[in-house]
N, C-alpha and C positions, 0 to 999 in steps of 0.2 A: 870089745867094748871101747877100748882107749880108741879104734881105727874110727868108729862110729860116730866117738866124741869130736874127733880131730876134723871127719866129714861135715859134722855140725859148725863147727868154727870157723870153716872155708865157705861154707854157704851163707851164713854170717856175713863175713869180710865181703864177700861179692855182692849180697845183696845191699851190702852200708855203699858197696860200690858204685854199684848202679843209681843206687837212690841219688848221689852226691854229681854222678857224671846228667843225669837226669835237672838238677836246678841248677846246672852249669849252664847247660845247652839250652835252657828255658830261657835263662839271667841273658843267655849273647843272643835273642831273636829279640829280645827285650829293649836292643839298644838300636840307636839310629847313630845315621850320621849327620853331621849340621854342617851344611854348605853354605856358601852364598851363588844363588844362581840368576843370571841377565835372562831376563825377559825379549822379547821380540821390543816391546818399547824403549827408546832408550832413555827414557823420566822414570822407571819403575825399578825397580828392587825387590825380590823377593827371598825370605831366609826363611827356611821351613826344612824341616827330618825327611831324610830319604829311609824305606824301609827295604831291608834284604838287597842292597845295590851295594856293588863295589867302587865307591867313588873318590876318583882319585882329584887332582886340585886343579881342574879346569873348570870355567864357569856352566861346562853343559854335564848333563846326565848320561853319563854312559852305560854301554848293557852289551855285555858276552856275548853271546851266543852261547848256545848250550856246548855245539859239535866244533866250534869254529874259534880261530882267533881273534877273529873281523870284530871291529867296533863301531855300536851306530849310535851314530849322536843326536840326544833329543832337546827339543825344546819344550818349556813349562811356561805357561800363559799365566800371571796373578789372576786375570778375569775370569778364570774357570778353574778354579782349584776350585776341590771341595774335600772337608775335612770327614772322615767320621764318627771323630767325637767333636765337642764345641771344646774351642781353644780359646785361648786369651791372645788377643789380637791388639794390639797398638798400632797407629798411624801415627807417624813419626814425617813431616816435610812429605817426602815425595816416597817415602819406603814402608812397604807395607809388611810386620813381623810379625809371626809368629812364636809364641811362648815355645822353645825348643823341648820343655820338659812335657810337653804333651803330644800324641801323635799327630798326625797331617799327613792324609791324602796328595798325591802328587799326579798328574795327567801327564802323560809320556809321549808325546807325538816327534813326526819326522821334524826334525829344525831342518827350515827352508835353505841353511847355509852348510849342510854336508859337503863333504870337499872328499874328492878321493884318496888324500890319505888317511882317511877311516873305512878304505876297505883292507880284507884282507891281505894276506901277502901275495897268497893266490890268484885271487881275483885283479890285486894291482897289476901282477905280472899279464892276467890276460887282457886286459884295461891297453897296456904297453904293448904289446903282440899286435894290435888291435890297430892303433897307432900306428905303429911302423909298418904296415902288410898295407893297408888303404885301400882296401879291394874295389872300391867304388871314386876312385880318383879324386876325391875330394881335394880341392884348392881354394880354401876358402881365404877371403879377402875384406870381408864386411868389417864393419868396425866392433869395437868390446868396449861394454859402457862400462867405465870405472866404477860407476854406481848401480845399487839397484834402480830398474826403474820403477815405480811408483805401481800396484796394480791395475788402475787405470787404464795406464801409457801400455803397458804392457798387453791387456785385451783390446786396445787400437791395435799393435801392433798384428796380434791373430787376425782382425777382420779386416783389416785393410791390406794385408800383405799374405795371405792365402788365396789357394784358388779351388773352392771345394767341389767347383763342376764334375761329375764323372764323364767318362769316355761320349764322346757323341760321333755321329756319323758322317759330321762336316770335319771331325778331326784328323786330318793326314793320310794314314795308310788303313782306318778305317771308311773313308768315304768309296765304298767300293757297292756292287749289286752283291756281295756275297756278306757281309758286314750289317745291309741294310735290315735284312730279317733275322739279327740276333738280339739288335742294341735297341733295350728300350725305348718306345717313343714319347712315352713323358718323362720331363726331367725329375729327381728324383726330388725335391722340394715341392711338385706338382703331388706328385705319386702318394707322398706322406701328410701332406697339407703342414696347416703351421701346429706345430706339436708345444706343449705346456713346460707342462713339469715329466723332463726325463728320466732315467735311469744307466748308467755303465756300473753292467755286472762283471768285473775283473775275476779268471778261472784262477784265483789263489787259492793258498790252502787254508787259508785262513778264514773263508769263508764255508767253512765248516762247522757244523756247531754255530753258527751266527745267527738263525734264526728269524735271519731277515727274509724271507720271503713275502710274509705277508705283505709287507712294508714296499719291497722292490717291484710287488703285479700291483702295489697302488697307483703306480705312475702313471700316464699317459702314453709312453713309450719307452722301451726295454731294448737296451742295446746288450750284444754277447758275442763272444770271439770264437772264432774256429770250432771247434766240436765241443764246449764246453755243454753238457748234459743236462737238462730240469730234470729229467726221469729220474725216480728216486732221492733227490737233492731238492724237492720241491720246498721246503720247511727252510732250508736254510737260501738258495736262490731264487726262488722264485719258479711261473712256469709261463710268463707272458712274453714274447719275444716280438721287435716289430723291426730291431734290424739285426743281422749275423754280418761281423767282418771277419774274412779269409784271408789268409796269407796264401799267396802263392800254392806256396808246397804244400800246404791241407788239399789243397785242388786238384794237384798232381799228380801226389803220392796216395793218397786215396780217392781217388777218382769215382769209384764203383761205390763205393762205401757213402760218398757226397750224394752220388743220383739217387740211393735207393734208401736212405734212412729218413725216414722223416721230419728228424729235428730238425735238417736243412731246406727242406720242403715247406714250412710254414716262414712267414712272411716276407721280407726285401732282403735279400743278399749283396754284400759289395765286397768284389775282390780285391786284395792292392799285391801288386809286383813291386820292387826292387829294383830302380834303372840305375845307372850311373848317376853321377852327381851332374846334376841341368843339364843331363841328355834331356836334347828334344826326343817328342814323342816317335819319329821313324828309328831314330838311334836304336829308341828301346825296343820298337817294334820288331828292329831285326833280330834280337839278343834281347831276351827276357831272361831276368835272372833264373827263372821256372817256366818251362816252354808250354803255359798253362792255354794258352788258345784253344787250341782244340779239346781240352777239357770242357772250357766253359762252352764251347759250343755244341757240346753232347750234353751238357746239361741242360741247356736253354731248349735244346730238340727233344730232351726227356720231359720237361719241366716249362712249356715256353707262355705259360698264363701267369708266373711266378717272376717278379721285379726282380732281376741278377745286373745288379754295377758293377762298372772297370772305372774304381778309381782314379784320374790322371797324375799321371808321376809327376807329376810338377810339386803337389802337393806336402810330398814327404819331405823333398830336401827345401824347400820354401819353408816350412815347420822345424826343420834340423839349424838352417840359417840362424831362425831367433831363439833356436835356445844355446848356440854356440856365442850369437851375441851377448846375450845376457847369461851366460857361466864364465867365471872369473878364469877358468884351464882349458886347456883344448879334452873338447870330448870326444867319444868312439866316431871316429868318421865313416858311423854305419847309419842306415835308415832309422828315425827314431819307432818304436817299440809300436806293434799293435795296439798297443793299449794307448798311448798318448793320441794314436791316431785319430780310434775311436772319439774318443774323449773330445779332441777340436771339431769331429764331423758332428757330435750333438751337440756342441756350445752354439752352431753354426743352424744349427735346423728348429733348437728348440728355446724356451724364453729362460728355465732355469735346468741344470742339471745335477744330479745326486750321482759322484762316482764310489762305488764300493771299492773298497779292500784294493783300492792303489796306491794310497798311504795305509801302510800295515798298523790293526788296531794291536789291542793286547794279548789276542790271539793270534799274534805272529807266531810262524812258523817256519822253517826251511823245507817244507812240504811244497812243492811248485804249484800243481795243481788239487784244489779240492775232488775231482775224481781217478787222481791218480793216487800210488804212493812212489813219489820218486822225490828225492833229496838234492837241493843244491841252493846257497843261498844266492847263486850268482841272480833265480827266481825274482829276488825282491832288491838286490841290490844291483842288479845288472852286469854282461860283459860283452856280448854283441852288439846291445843294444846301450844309448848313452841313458839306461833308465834311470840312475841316480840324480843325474843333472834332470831330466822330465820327473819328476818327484819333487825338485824343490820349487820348479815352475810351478806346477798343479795348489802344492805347500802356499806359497807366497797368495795365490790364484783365488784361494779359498773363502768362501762368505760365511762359511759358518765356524763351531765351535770345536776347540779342542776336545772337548771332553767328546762330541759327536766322533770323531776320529779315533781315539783311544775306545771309545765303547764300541761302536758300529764300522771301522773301518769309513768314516763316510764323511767324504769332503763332497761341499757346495759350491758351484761355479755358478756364473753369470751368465744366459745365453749374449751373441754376439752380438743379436743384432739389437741387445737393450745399451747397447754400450754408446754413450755421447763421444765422441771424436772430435 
């Protein structure tokens, strides 16, 4: 009896326990923290409650990573906060506050001013590696604008100093009788006509669960990278594709797998290689990074009613130029990333574009690809590719709203050729 009683006692004490570790742990999700945070304007002011963020006393938002030590730094727009209870708002001169005693909504996107030291320690060392190896002889010599430039100045700078022609027949060690029945003979702005309103479907993982599909076959045109999948992903990507860019190596190393599946079989293909830095086109022709010729040339003889472009190298290290211009550090002295590619070849073909999940919304992930499961955040922050610095281009680039970015992954760019110069 006494052993029974004492059992009673103990279950007592632990359940006053629990009850009391229970409005602890309530009372600490209950709290915020009250920062002060700079806006992209520098006339605004924003002081509003961060919820469940560790925020230490720098003026931007920082965020862990769950698996990682890496820190990525966001920026908050005043003109797209949205609360979701009604707060008590005072406008005070130029600063607009929120009553801290009540909650607030905060929108978390990429700030266009990440710098690499908010990558990890990891990724800085591969960042440096990367640097010092220069596999592609970079010597670069252009100037570094002290400032930003103005978004504007900046889309003169893509349409007036790119060259988005792909490969043609007049071009060097293609102008041959064996060259002449592969290449295209309408030019690829002929082939597509003038296209609207775009779409870049980025293969992140974070377009998972996004639910954007509908939204993405609304477009006019559907751009998509190397084998990324609609089959089965339809709900969250979409299934309307009207161009596919390849890298090299997709071309190479699955070769058999390119001719015979027929995601790559529906509509315009364009491949890009890897030359040297402003090797001219025979340079590269002898030395391809991926000795993909004669792939494309069994595809074109599998395949030859079907539009397949070769890219011209000229284009990638012309696009790496200005964004080494405009980043305050020296970046990866590698080709910039399929993705940024894409991204200028539809600003270039169509009048507006919608890029998904290049800027990571809230469903960020260290997931790389939505049809894979393979882990690495190097995915979204980059270390071959200088994708960090193409992220705050894209960022600054932007016409639409944060909150569109934090909800849908989805920045809006300006096609090229609306741009006054």
């Amino acid at each position: 009896m006494v052993h029974v009683n004492l059992f009673k006692k103990w279950m007592y004490v632990l359940l006053a326990f629990l009850i009391v570790l229970s409005i602890c742990v309530w009372k600490e999700t209950r709290k915020g923290y009250y920062v002060s945070l700079k806006v992209e304007s520098s006339t605004k002011q924003v002081h509003m409650i961060l919820w469940k963020w560790n925020i230490p006393k720098q003026g931007n938002i920082q965020h862990k990573a769950d698996n990682d030590s890496s820190t990525v730094f966001w920026s908050t727009k005043a003109s797209h906060i949205k609360t979701k209870e009604k707060n008590s708002v005072t406008q005070t001169g130029s600063n607009l506050v929120t009553n801290p005693q009540k909650p607030a909504g905060s929108v978390k996107v990429w700030n266009k001013d990440t710098s690499s030291k908010n990558l990890s320690p990891r990724l800085q060392k591969v960042r440096k590696n990367y640097l010092a190896m220069n596999k592609y002889y970079v010597n670069y010599t252009g100037r570094r604008n002290a400032a930003k430039l103005s978004p504007e100045k900046l889309l003169c700078q893509l349409r007036e100093r790119l060259d988005f022609h792909m490969i043609q027949a007049s071009d060097g060690p293609f102008n041959t009788s064996e060259w002449e029945t592969y290449l295209p003979r309408r030019n690829i702005s002929m082939e597509l006509g003038q296209l609207g309103q775009c779409a870049v479907v980025s293969s992140a993982g974070s377009m998972k669960s996004s639910y954007l599909g509908p939204e993405i076959d609304s477009h006019n045109a559907v751009l998509r990278f190397n084998g990324a999948p609609t089959k089965g992903f339809q709900v969250d990507v979409g299934v309307k594709t009207t161009i596919r860019l390849l890298n090299s190596q997709i071309l190479t190393v699955e070769e058999q797998k390119v001719i015979t599946d027929p995601q790559y079989n529906t509509g315009t293909l364009i491949v890009w290689d890897p030359a040297p830095y402003h090797a001219d086109i025979h340079e590269w022709y002898r030395k391809p990074d991926y000795s993909f010729f004669s792939s494309y040339k069994k595809y074109r003889d599998t395949h030859p009613e079907q539009p397949f472009y070769i890219l011209n190298p000229y284009l990638q290290w012309q696009l790496w130029d200005i964004l080494q211009e405009n980043s305050p550090e020296d970046i990866q002295p590698n080709p910039p990333s399929s993705g940024m590619l894409g991204i200028v070849i539809m600003m270039h073909l169509c009048d507006k574009v919608d890029v998904y999940e290049f800027l990571p919304s809230k469903r960020q992930t260290d997931v790389c690809h939505y049809f894979q499961k393979f882990f690495d955040q190097a995915c979204t922050m980059g270390a071959y590719h200088p994708l960090l610095f193409e992220k705050n281009m894209v960022k600054h680039l932007n016409q639409g709203t944060d909150e569109d970015i934090y909800l849908h992954g989805k920045v809006t760019l300006s096609g090229l050729r609306n741009v006054q110069c």
